[in-house]
C-alpha positions, 0 to 999 in steps of 0.5 A, spaced: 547 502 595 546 510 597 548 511 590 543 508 586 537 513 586 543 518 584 545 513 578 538 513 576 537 520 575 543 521 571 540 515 567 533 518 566 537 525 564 541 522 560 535 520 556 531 525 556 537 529 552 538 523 548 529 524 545 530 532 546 536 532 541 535 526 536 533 526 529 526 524 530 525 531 535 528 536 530 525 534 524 517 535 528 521 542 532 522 545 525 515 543 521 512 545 528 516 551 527 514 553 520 506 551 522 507 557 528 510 562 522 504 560 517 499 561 523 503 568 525 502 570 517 495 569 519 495 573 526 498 579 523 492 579 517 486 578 522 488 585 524 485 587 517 478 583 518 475 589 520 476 592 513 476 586 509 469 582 512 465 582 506 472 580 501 474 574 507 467 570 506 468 572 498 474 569 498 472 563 502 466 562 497 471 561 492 476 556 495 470 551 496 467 552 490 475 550 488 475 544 492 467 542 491 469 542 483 476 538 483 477 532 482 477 527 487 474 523 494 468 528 496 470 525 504 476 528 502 473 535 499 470 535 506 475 534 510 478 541 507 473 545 508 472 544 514 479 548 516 477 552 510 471 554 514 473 556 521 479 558 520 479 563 514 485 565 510 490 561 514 486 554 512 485 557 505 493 559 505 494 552 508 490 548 503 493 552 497 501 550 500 500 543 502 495 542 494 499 545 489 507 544 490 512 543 485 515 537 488 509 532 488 508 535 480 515 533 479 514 526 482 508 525 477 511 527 472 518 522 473 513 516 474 509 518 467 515 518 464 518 511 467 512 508 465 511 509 459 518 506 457 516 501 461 510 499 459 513 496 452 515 490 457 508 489 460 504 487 453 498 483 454 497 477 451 491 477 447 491 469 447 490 470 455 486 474 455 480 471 450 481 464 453 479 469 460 473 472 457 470 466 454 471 464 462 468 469 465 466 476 462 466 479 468 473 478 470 475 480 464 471 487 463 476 489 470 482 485 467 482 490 461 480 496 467 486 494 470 490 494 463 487 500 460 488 505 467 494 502 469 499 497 464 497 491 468 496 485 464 493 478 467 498 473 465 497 465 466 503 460 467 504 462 473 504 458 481 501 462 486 503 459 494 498 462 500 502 464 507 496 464 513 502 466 517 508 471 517 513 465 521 510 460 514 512 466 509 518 467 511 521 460 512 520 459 504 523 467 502 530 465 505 530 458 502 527 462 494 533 467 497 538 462 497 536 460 489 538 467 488 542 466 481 542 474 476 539 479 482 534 480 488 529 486 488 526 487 495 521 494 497 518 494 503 515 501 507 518 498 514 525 494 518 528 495 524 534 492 527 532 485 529 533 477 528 528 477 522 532 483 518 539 481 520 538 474 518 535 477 511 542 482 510 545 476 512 544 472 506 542 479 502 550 481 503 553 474 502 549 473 495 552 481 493 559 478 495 558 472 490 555 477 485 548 476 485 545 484 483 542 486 490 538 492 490 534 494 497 529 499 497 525 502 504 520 507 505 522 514 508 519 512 514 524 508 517 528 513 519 525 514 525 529 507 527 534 505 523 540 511 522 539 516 517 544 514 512 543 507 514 542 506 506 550 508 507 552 501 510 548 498 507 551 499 500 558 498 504 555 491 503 555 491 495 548 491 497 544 497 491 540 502 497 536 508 495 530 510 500 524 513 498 522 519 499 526 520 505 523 524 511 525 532 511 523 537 516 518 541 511 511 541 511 509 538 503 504 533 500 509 528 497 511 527 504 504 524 506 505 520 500 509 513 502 511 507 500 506 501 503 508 496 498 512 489 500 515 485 494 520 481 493 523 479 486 528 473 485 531 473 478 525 475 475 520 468 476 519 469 483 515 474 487 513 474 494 508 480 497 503 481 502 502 484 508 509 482 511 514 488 514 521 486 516 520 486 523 520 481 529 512 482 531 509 481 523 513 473 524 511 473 531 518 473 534 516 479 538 509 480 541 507 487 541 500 487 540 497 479 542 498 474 536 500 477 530 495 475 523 498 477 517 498 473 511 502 473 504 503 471 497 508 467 493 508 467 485 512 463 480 512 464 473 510 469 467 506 475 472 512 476 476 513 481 471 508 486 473 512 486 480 519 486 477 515 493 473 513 496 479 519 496 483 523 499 477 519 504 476 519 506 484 527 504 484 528 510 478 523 516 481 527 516 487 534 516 483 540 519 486 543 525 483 549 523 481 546 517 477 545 519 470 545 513 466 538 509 465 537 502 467 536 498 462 530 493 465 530 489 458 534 485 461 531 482 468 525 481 464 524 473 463 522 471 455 515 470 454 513 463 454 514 460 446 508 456 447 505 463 446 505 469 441 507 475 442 500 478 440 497 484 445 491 486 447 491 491 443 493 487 436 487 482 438 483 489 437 486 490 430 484 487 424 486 481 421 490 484 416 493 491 420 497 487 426 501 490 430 508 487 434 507 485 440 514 488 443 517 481 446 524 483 450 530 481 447 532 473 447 537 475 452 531 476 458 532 470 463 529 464 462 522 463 467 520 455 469 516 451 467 509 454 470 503 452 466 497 453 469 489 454 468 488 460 473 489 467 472 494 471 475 494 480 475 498 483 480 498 490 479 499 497 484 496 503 486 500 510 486 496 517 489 499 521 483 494 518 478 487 520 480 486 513 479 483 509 484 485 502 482 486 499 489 479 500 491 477 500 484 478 492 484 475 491 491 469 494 489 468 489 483 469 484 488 463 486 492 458 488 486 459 482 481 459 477 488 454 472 487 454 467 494 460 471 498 465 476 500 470 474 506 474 480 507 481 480 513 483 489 513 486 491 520 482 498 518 475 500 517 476 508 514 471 508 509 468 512 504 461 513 501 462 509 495 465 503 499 460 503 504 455 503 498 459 497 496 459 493 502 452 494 504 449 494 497 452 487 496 449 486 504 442 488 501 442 483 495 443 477 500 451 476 498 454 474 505 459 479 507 464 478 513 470 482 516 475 480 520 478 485 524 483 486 529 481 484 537 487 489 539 489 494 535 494 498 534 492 504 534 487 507 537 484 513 533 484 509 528 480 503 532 475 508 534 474 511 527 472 504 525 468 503 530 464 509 528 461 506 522 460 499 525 452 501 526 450 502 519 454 496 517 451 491 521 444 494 520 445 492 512 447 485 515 454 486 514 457 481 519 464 484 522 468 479 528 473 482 532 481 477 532 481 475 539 488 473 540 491 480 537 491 484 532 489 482 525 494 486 518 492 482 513 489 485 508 485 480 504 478 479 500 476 472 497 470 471 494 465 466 491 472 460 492 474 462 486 477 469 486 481 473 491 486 478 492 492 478 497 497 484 498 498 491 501 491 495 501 488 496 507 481 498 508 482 505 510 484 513 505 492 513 507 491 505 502 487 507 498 489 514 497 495 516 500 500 511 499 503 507 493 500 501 495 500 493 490 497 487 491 495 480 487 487 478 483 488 471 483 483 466 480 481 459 478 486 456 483 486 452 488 490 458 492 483 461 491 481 455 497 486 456 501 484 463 502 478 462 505 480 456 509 484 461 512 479 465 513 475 460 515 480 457 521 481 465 523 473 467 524 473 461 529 478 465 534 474 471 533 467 474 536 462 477 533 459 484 533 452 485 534 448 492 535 448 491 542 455 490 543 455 497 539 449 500 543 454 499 550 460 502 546 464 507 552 462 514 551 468 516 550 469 512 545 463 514 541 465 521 542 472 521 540 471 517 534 464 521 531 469 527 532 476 524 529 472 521 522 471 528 521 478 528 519 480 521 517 481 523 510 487 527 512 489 522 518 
């Protein structure tokens, strides 16, 4: 027994040596390093300021004037010229080296190169979307936003199945995995070394092995739990690994920009998407932080298509070097339904006698189910390479063509002036707006933030209620029982600026129902926000969270 407070110290030191040389650790030691080398550039030159005054506040009127008149979120532009202003020369130096890098134009470049090869693949069918607009106008003036700025097409002929739970849709993934004939595509921001992952390799290395083409994909991040060439062992298995924009020890913009999404793609007529990581906690397995709420979409049929898209675009920007050869995505792309033409959106713009070909696939595409159905289905994605702003683009339509109500569920609350103008305005018109938060969050900085804006918002007649059993992920708007969207993209700049993100706009369907009952059966287990609430808010709180919005756009 005298030897176990001894034991305990060599434990305790042991793992102390474990933290200070893990990867984690080195990886933060070099960027902090190369931080300390840029703010030593900058010791050195502020031995000239004297000399060089009037010629610092010239240049300083200069890089505002560069980040007022760029393109871009102006909470954004703010936050910059904040470290702009206090920390002259080094904040401009560090604006221009994190803003204009090669690696991030190369990226871009990569992404609009692959898209345009594979746009061919995602005609829209002008049938569909005529029957849409003599539906509802409003809804096709943002479906043809969706196409023009992001080659989305909304597609019929497609099954759409609502998840209120992570447990729900993961019981019903591995039962679609099973059915797993041609190939498997899964692409997810984050795993980890639990049940929910080694049940899905179990099946993901056993399909390889009888044939089925099993491709995974995992965001950079995950190299902080899982082993750093774990795309190794997992190609050892049979199973196709890359990892998307892998983490490196150099300060760079592109690091800043990661994968979000989660999809899956089964033999090209199934997808699932949602919320949903491939961790214990998201399918309550663990408990981290109370209930886990999340929520998550199954789609059958002709609109899997734009998910199979995305993740091939993602797959082949992020190839390895010793790849040469293209992939020839033709063929995991189902045939288009012969009940339809092949017209296109675009054809259907055309004369009558000047058509254009539609640019259906080769007959040898993979044959979809039969999924005829009366709703309209566009998934579609979000990259921050492009300047476009889909994801908030599509919930904003929402709130502004809403006619009785808008129920939203969003684990942040990180907002930026067009969508507080959005939410409130929507408020103002007398639109029956409530938002589902987290009753404990994960992160407090994040949390505090939010609650900063909670005030305005409720003066405007927003209604906010907070989860009390845990902590809300789903990201969900429904509206009006007859639109809704479910996906990746939550209400804070990281979603809708940052990261490539995607999600789903399904409507006229009874999934649209089950939605909102969902919300529904959720905001009976939550409480209310009332001013008061805010008015009694801790101090520190307060403070800590006027002060951090300051940088939210840079979090």
């Amino acid at each position: 027994m005298a030897s176990d407070p001894t034991r305990l110290v060599q434990k305790g030191k042991r793992k102390v040596k474990r933290v200070l040389f893990s990867r984690t650790a080195i990886i933060v030691l070099l960027l902090l390093l190369q931080l300390f080398y840029l703010l030593g550039i900058f010791g050195r030159l502020r031995s000239f300021l004297p000399y060089t005054y009037g010629g610092m506040l010239l240049l300083n009127l200069v890089a505002i004037l560069v980040i007022v008149n760029r393109k871009g979120n102006p909470s954004y532009k703010l936050a910059w010229m904040l470290p702009v202003t206090l920390l002259p020369v080094f904040g401009i130096f560090l604006y221009l080296f994190l803003d204009y890098q090669l690696g991030r134009r190369l990226v871009y470049y990569r992404q609009n190169k692959l898209e345009k090869g594979l746009t061919a693949q995602d005609c829209q069918k002008a049938e569909v979307f005529e029957r849409l607009q003599q539906k509802d106008a409003g809804l096709a003036n943002l479906s043809r936003y969706l196409y023009q700025r992001g080659h989305f097409p909304v597609y019929q002929n497609t099954k759409v199945r609502y998840f209120p739970s992570g447990e729900a849709m993961f019981e019903v993934m591995l039962e679609r995995l099973e059915t797993a004939e041609s190939f498997i595509f899964m692409e997810y921001f984050s795993f980890e070394d639990c049940g929910m992952w080694n049940t899905l390799l179990e099946v993901l290395s056993r399909k390889a092995a009888e044939g089925v083409e099993v491709r995974f994909m995992y965001d950079g991040t995950c190299s902080f739990r899982m082993p750093y060439h774990y795309a190794d062992t997992l190609r050892a298995m049979g199973i196709q690994c890359r990892v998307f924009n892998q983490i490196e020890p150099v300060l760079s913009t592109v690091q800043n920009n990661r994968d979000h999404r989660k999809i899956t793609v089964i033999d090209g007529h199934t997808a699932f998407t949602g919320g949903i990581n491939l961790e214990d906690a998201y399918i309550n397995a663990e408990v981290r932080y109370g209930y886990w709420k999340d929520t998550a979409v199954l789609l059958e049929g002709e609109a899997v298509r734009s998910f199979t898209s995305m993740f091939l675009q993602a797959w082949q920007t992020w190839k390895l070097k010793e790849e040469t050869a293209e992939i020839d995505v033709s063929r995991y792309y189902p045939r288009l339904d012969s009940r339809e033409s092949a017209r296109t959106l675009n054809d259907a713009q055309d004369t009558a006698d000047n058509r254009r070909p539609g640019g259906a696939p080769p007959a040898d595409g993979i044959q979809p189910p039969d999924c005829t159905t009366e709703g309209f289905v566009i998934p579609y994605g979000d990259s921050p390479m492009d300047n476009e702003n889909i994801g908030e683009s599509v919930y904003m339509d929402i709130l502004y063509s809403a006619k009785r109500y808008v129920h939203i569920m969003t684990p942040y609350l990180i907002l930026d002036n067009e969508m507080v103008t959005a939410l409130t305005y929507a408020a103002g018109r007398g639109i029956d707006v409530k938002i589902i938060m987290p009753g404990i969050p994960d992160k407090w900085y994040a949390f505090v933030v939010a609650k900063t804006f909670y005030p305005e918002l409720l003066e405007a007649g927003v209604k906010i209620y907070q989860f009390q059993p845990g902590f809300v992920h789903a990201k969900s708007f429904v509206s009006d029982d007859d639109r809704a969207v479910v996906g990746t993209i939550n209400l804070d700049y990281r979603s809708l600026y940052l990261h490539y993100e995607c999600a789903v706009l399904f409507a006229g369907m009874d999934a649209v129902g089950d939605v909102e009952a969902d919300f529904q059966a959720t905001l009976s287990q939550c409480r209310e926000i009332t001013p008061e609430i805010c008015r009694r808010e801790k101090l520190s709180v307060k403070l800590s969270g006027r002060f951090l919005r300051l940088i939210a756009p840079l979090m």
